[in-house]
C-alpha positions as CSV (number, residue, x, y, z in Angstrom):
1,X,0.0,0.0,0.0
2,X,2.8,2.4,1.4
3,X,4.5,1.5,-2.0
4,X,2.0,2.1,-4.6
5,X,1.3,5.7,-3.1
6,X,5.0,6.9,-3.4
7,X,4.9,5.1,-6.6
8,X,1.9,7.6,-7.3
9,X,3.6,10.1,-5.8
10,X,6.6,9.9,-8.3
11,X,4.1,9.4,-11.5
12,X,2.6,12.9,-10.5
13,X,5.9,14.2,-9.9
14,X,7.1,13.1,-13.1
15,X,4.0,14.2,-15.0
16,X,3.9,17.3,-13.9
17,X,7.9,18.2,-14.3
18,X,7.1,16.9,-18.1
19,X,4.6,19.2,-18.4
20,X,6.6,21.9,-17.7
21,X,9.1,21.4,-20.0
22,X,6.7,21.2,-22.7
23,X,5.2,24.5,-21.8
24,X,8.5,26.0,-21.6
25,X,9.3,24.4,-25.0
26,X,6.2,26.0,-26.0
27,X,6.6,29.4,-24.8
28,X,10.3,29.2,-26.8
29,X,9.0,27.9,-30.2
30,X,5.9,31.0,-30.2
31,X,8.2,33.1,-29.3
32,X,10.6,32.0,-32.3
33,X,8.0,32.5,-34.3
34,X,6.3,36.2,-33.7
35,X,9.0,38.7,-35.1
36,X,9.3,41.2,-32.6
37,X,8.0,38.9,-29.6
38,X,11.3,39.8,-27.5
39,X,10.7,43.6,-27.6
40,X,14.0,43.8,-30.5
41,X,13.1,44.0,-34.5
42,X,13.8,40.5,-36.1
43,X,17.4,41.4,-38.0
44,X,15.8,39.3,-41.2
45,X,12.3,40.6,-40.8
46,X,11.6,43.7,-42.2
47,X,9.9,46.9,-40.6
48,X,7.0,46.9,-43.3
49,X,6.9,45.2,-46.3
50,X,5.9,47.0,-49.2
51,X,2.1,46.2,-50.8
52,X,1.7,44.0,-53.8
């Protein structure tokens, strides 16, 4: 009994740690992806591209 709760207690532990790491993940690939989302221009992304 005593062993199956800190075997549950690990699992949790585990799962949530993972999830972290995913949401930091997460948070890093957006913020790869929105020119501009670190408060600096994007050195390859232009200020305004011109209208077609």
């Amino acid at each position: 009994m005593a062993q199956d709760d800190e075997r549950a207690r690990r699992l949790a532990a585990a799962l949530r740690e993972n999830l972290r790491k995913r949401k930091a993940q997460a948070r890093a690939s957006m913020a790869d992806d929105v020119p501009g989302a670190d408060g600096e221009p994007d050195a390859d992304v232009p200020e305004s591209s011109p209208a077609d």
